[in-house]
C-alpha positions as a Python dict, from the first residue, in 0.01 Angstrom:
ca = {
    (1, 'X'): (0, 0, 0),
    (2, 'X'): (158, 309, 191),
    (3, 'X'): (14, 645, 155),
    (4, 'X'): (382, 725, -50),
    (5, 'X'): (231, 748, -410),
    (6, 'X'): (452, 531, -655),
    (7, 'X'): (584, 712, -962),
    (8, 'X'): (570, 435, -1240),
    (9, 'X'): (566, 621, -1522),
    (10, 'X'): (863, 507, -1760),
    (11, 'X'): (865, 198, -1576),
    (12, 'X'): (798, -108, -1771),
    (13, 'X'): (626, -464, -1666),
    (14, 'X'): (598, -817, -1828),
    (15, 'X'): (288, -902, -1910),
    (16, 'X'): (210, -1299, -2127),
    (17, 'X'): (576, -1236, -2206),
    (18, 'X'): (524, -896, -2365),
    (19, 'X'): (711, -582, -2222),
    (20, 'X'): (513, -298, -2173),
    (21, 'X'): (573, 47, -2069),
    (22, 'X'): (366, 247, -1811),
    (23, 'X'): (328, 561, -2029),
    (24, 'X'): (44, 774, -1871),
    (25, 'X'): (-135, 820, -1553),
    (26, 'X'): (-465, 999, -1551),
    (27, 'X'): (-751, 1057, -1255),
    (28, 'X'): (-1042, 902, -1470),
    (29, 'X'): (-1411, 875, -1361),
    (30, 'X'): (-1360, 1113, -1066),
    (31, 'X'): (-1257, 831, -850),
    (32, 'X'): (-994, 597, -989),
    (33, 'X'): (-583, 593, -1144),
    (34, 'X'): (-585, 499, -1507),
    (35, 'X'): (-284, 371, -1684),
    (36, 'X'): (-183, 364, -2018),
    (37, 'X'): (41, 105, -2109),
    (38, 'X'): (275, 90, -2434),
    (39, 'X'): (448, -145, -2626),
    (40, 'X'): (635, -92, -2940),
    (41, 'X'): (597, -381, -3215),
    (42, 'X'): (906, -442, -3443),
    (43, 'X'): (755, -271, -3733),
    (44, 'X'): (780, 50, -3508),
    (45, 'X'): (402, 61, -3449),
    (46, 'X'): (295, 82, -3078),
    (47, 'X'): (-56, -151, -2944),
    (48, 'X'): (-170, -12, -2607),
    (49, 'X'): (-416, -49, -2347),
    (50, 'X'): (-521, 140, -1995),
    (51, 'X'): (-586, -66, -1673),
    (52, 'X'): (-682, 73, -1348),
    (53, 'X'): (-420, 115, -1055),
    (54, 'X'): (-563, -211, -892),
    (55, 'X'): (-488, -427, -1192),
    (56, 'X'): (-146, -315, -1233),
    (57, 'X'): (-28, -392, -860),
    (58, 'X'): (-188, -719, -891),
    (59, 'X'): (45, -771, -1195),
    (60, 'X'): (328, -637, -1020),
    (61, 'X'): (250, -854, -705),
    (62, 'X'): (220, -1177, -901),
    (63, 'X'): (567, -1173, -997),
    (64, 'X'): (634, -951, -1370),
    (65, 'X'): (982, -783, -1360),
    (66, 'X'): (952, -442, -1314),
    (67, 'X'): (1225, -249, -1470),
    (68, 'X'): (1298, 132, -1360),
    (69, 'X'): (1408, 251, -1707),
    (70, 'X'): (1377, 622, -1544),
    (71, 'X'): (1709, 647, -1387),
}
């Protein structure tokens, strides 16, 4: 990874076949990039779950779609 820091916020990935969005970024432990990850059910309730910056660019390295809904 270069030293450019990634913006992924608003960005979503696939993950089992589920779409999630990266909704928060937070410095947690005093060491290590937390995100919190959303995804909206179809009864408009939202599950999520936070994974450290490591897990998330091994998901993004093993193949899910990422989708730049940002721009």
């Amino acid at each position: 990874m270069d030293a450019k820091e990634i913006n992924r916020i608003g960005h979503t990935v696939n993950i089992n076949n589920v779409v999630w969005r990266v909704a928060q970024k937070t410095f947690k432990y005093g060491r290590e990039w937390q995100y919190t990850l959303s995804h909206e059910k179809i009864d408009g309730t939202y599950d999520s779950m936070s994974i450290n910056e490591r897990a998330l660019e091994k998901i993004i390295e093993s193949g899910s779609k990422i989708i730049d809904d940002t721009k």
